[in-house]
Backbone as CSV, one residue per row, in Angstrom:
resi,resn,N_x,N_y,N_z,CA_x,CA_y,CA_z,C_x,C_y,C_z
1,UNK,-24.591,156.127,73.801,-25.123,156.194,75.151,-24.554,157.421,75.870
2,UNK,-25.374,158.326,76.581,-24.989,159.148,77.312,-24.027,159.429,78.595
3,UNK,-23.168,159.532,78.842,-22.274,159.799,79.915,-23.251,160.581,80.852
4,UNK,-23.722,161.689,80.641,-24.276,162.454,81.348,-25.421,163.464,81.026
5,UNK,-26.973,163.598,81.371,-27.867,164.164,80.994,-27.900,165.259,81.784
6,UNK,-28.439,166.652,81.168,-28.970,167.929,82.345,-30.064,168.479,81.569
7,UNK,-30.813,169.362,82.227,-31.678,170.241,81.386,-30.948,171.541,81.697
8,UNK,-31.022,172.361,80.969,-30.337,173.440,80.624,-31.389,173.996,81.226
9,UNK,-31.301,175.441,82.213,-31.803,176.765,82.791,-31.258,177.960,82.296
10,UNK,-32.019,178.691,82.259,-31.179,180.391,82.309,-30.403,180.536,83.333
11,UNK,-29.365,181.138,83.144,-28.520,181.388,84.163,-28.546,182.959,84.845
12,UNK,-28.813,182.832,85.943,-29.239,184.116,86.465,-27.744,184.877,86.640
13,UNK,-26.667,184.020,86.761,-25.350,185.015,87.353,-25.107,185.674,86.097
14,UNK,-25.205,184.704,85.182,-24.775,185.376,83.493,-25.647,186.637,82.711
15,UNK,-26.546,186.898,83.410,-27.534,187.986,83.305,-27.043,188.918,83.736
16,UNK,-26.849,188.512,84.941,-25.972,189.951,85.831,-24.872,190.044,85.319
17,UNK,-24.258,189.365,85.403,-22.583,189.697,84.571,-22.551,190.419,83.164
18,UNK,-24.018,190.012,82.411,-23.458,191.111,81.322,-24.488,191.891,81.317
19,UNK,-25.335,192.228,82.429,-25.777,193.928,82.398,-24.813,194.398,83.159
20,UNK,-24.000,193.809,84.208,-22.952,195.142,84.733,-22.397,194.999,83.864
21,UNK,-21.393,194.664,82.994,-20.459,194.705,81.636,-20.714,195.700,81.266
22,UNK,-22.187,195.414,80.346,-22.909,196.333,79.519,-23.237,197.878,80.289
23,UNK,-23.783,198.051,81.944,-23.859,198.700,82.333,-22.506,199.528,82.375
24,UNK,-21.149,198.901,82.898,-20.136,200.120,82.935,-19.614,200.717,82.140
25,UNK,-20.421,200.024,80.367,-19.886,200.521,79.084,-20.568,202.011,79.080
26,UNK,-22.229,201.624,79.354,-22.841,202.687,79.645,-22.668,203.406,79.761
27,UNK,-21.997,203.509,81.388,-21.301,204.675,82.518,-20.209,205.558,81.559
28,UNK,-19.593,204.417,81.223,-18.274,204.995,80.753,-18.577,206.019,79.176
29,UNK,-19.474,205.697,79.130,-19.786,206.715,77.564,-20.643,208.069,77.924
30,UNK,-21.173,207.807,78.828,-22.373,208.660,79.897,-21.056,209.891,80.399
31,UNK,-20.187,209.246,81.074,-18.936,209.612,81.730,-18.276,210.777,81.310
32,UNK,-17.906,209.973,80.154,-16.608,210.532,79.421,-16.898,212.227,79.039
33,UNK,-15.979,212.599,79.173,-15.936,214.197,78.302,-16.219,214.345,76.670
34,UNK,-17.159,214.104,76.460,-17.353,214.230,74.761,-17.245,215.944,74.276
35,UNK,-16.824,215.964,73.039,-16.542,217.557,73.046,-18.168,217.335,72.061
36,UNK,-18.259,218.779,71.791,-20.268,218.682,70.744,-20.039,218.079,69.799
37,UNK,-18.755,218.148,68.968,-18.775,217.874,67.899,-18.964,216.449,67.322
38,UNK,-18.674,215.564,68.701,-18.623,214.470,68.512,-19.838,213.670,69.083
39,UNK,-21.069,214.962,69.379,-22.579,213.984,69.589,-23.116,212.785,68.937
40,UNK,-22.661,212.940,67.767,-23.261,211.908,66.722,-22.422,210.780,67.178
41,UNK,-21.195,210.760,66.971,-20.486,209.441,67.865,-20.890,208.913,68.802
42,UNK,-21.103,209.675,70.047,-21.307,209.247,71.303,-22.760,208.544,71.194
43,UNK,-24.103,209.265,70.386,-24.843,208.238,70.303,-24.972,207.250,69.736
44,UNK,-24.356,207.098,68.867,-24.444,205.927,67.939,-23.756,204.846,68.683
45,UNK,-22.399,205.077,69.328,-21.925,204.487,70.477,-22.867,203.721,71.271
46,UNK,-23.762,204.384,72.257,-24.730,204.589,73.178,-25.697,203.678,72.926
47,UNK,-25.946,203.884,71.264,-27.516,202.892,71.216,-26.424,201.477,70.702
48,UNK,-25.822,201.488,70.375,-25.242,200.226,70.042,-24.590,199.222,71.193
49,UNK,-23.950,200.097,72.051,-24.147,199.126,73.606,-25.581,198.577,73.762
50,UNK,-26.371,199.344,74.091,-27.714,199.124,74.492,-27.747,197.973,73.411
51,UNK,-28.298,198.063,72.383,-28.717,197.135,71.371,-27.824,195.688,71.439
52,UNK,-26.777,196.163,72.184,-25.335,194.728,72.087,-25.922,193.858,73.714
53,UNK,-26.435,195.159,74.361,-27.028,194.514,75.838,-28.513,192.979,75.728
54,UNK,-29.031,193.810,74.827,-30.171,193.065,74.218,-30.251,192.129,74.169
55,UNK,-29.018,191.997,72.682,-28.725,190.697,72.184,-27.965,190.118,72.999
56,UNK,-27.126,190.291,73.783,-26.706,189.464,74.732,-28.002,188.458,76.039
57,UNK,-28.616,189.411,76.545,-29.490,188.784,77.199,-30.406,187.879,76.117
58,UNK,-30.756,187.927,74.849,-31.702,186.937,74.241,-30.783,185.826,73.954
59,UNK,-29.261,186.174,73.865,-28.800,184.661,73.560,-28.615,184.257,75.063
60,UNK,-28.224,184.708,76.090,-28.090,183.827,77.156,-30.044,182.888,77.389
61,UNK,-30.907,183.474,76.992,-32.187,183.077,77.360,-32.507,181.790,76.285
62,UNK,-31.751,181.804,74.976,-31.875,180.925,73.664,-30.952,179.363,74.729
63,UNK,-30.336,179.465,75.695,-29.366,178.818,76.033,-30.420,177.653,76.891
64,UNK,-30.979,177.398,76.750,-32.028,176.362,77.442,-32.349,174.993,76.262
65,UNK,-32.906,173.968,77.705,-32.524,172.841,76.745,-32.072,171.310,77.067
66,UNK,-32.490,170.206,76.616,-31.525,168.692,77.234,-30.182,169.542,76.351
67,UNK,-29.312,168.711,77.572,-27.833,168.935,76.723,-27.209,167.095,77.541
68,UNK,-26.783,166.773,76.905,-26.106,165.432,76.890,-24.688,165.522,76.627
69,UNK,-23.753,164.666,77.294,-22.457,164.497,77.160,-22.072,162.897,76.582
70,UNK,-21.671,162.674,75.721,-21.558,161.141,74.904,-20.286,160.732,74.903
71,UNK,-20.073,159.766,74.742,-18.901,158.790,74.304,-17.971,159.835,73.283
72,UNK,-16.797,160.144,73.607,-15.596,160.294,72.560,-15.936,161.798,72.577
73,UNK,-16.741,162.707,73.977,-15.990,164.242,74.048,-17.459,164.751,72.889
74,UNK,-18.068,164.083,72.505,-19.335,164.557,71.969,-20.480,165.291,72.909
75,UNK,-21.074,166.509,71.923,-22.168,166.820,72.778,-23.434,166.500,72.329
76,UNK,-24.674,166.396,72.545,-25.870,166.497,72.032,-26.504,167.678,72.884
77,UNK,-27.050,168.531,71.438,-27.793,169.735,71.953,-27.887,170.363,71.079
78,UNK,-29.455,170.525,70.983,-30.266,171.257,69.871,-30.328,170.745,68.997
79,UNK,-30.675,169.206,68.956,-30.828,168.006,68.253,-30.211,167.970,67.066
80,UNK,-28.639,168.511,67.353,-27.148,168.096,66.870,-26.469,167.694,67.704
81,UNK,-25.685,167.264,67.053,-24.000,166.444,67.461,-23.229,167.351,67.353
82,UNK,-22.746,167.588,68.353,-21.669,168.503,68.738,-20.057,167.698,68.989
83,UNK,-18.858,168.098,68.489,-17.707,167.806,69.067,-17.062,168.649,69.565
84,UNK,-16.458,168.036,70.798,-15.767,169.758,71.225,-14.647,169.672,70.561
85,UNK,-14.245,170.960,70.229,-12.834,171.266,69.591,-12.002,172.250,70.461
86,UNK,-10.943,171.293,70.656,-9.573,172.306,71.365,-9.575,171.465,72.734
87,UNK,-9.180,172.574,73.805,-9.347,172.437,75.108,-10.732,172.728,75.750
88,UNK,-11.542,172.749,76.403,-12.702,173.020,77.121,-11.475,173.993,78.644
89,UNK,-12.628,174.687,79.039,-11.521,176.070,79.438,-12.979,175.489,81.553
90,UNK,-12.341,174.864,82.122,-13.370,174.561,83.213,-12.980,174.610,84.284
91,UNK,-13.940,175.691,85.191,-13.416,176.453,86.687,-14.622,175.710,87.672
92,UNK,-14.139,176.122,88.817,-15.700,175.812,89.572,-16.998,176.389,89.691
93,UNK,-16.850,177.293,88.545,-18.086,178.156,88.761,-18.728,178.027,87.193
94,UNK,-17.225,178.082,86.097,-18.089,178.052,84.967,-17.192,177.233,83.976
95,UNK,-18.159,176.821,82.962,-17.096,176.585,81.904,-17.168,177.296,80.634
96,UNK,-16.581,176.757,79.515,-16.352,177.472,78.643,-16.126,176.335,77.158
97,UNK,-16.870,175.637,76.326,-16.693,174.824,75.212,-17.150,175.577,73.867
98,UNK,-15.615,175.276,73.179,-16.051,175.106,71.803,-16.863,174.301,71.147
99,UNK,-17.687,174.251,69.686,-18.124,172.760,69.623,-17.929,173.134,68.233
100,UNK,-18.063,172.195,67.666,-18.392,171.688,65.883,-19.128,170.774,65.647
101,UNK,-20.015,170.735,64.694,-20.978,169.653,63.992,-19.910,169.113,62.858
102,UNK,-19.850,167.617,62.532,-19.556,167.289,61.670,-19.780,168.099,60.173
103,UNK,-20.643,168.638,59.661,-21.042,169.942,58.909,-20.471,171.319,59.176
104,UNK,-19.736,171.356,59.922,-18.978,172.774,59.912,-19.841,173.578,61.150
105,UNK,-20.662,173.514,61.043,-21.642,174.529,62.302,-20.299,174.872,63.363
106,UNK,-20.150,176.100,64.033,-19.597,175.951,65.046,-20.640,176.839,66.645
107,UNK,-19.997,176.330,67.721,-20.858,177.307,68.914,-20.217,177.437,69.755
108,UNK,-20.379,178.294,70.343,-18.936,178.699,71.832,-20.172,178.836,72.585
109,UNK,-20.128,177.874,73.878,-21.206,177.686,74.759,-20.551,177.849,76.046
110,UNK,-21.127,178.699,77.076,-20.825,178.915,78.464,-21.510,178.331,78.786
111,UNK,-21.226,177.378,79.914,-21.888,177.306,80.608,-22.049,177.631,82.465
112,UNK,-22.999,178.831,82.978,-22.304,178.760,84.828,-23.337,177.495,85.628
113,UNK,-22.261,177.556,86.803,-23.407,176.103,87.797,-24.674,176.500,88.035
114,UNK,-24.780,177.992,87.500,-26.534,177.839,88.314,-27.669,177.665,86.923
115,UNK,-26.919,177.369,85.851,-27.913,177.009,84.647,-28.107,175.548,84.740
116,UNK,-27.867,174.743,85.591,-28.492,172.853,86.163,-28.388,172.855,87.250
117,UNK,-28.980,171.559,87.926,-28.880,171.298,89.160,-27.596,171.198,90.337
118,UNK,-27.400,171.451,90.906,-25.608,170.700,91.645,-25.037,169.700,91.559
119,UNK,-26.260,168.253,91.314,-25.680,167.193,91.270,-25.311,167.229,89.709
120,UNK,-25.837,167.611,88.576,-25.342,167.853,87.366,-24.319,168.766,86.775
121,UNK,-24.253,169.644,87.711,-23.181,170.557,87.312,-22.063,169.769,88.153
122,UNK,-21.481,169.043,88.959,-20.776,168.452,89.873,-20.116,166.733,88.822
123,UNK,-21.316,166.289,88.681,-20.892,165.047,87.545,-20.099,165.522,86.498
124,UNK,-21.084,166.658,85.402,-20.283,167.402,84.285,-18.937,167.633,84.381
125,UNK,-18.437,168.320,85.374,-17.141,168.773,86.046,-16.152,167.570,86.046
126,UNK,-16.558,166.803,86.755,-15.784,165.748,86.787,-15.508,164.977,85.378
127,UNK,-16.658,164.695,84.619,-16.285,164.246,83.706,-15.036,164.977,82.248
128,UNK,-15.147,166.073,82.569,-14.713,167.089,81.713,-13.501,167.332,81.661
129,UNK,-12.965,167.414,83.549,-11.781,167.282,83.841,-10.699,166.169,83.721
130,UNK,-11.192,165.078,84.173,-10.576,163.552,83.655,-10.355,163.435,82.320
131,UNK,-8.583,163.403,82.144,-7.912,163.150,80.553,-8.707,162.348,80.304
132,UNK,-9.340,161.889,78.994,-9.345,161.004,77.704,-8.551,160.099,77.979
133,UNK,-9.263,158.618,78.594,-8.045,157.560,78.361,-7.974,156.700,76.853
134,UNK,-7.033,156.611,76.550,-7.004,155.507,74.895,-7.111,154.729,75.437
135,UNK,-7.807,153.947,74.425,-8.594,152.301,74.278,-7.162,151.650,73.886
């Protein structure tokens, strides 16, 4: 049984956060004093930010979805079973979970408050934060 249901959104802050990232890598290669010799570096540099920008925005957009919170620190999402492993890393703005499938799969999932509703990002929180009591 579920502790807690959300539908997963794109997160618009996490968009911005990694085109400026990606953007000041930009700057900073745009920037820098390259001597000629080292053109070939600097682009290969150049398109590989860009290309790292990409893939960053298609996985934040892959990030949609029911996501469920279960009994015993389990997740459901992407019609697996997820366990979190370690600590869960959780601020008021975002969090941060490891997970594992019984099968080895692993996923490092962000999540910020504006990818669910308030009242779901507000429950989540709470639940996340409250130790694990033993039975």
């Amino acid at each position: 049984m579920a502790q807690w249901h959300a539908e997963l959104r794109v997160s618009w802050r996490a968009q911005w956060i990694s085109l400026l990232l990606h953007g000041v890598a930009i700057l900073a290669l745009l920037l820098a004093p390259w001597p000629a010799s080292y053109t070939l570096v600097w682009m290969l540099l150049l398109t590989l930010v860009v290309f790292e920008c990409v893939r960053s925005q298609r996985r934040i957009r892959s990030r949609e979805g029911d996501i469920a919170l279960l009994e015993g620190g389990q997740i459901q999402w992407r019609q697996k079973r997820w366990h979190i492993t370690g600590h869960q890393w959780v601020t008021r703005h975002a969090m941060f979970l490891a997970m594992r499938t019984p099968s080895g799969d692993r996923e490092k999932l962000w999540l910020l408050s504006d990818s669910m509703d308030e009242e779901a990002w507000r429950q989540l929180r709470q639940l996340l934060l409250i130790p694990a009591r033993d039975a």
